[in-house]
C-alpha positions as CSV (number, residue, x, y, z in Angstrom):
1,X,13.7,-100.6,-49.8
2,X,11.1,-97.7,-49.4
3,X,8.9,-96.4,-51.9
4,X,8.1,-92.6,-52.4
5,X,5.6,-90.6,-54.8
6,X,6.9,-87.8,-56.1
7,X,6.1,-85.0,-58.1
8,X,7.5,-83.7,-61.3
9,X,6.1,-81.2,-63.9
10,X,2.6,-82.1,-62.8
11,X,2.8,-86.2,-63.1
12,X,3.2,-88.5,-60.1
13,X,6.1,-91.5,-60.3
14,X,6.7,-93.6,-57.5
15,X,10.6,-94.1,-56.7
16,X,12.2,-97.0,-54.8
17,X,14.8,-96.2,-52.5
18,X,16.6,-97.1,-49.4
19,X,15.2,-96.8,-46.4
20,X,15.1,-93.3,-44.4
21,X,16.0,-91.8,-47.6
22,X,12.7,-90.9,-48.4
23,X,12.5,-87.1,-47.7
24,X,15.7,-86.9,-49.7
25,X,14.3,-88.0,-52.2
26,X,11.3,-86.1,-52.2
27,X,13.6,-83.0,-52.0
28,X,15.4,-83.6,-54.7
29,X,12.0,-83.9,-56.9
30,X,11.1,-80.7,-55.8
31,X,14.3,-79.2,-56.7
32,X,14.6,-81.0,-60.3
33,X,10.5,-79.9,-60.5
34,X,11.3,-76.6,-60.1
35,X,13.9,-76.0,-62.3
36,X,11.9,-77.8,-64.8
37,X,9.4,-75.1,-64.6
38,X,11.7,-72.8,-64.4
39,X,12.9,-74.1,-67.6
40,X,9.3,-74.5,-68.9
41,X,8.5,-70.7,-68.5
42,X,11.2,-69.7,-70.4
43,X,10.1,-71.4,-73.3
44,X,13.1,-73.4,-74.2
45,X,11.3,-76.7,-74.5
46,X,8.8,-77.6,-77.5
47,X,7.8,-80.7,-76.1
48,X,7.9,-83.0,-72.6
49,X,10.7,-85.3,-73.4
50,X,12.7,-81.9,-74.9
51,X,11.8,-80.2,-71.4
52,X,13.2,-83.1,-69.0
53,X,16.4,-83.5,-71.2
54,X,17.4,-79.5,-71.1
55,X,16.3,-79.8,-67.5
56,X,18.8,-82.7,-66.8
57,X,21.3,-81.0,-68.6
58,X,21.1,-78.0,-66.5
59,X,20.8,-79.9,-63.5
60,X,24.3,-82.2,-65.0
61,X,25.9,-78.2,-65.3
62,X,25.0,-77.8,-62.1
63,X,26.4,-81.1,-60.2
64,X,29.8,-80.6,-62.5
65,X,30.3,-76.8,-61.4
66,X,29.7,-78.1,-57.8
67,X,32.2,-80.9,-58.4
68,X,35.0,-78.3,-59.6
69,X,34.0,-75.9,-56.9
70,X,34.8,-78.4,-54.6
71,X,38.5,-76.6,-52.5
72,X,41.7,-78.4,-54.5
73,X,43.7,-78.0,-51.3
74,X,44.1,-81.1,-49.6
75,X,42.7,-80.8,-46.4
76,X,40.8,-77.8,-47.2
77,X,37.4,-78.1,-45.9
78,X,34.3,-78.7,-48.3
79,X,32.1,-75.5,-49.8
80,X,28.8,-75.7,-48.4
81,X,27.2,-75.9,-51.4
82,X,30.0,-78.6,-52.9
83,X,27.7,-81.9,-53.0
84,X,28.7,-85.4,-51.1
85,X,29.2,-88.3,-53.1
86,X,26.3,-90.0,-51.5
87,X,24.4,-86.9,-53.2
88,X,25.7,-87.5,-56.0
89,X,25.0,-90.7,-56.3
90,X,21.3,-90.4,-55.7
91,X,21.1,-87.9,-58.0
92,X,23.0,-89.5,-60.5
93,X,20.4,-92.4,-60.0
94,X,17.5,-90.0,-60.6
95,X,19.0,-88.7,-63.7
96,X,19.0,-92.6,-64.7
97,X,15.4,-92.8,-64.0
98,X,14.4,-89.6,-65.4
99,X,16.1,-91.0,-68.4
100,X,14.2,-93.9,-69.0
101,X,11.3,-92.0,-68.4
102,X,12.5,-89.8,-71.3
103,X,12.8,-92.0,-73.5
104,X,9.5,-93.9,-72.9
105,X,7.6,-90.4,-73.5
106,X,9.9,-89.9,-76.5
107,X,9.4,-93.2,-78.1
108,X,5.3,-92.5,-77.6
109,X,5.4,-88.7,-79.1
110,X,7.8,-90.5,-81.9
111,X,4.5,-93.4,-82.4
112,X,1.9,-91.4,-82.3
């Protein structure tokens, strides 16, 4: 396993993953911190936890259209921008972990 920091709305997490998997990883932060603060300056969100869960709900539209983008045709090859099932499953991990992460800030916001 390799470790990575990444970077998401401002706040550093360090993410396990497999080896050589690293910059993937880092890329997908980027992409998931960016529509965050795309998100952010819209002015959907009235908190932190409420921002992460519309962003992974934008970012769980996005993988789904991707999915039924995908060519039905059977031998038909992939869109580019259709996404592997190893890319899926990372993300799907991250979601996980951004979850957790939700629900920690949510259950402080809900203590304090």
């Amino acid at each position: 396993m390799a470790d990575v920091t990444i970077s998401i709305n401002g706040r550093n997490y360090d993410i396990s993953c497999d080896k050589g998997q690293e910059s993937r990883v880092a890329d997908l932060a980027a992409y998931v911190d960016q529509r965050l603060r795309q998100i952010a300056s819209s002015g959907a969100a009235y908190n932190d936890a409420h921002l992460l869960v519309i962003t992974s709900l934008v970012l769980a539209d996005e993988l789904y259209e991707a999915r039924n983008a995908a060519p039905a045709a059977e031998g038909s090859k992939p869109a580019e921008t259709a996404v592997s099932e190893e890319e899926q499953q990372k993300i799907l991990e991250l979601f996980d972990n951004l979850t957790q992460r939700i629900e920690n800030i949510a259950s402080k916001v809900e203590a304090a």
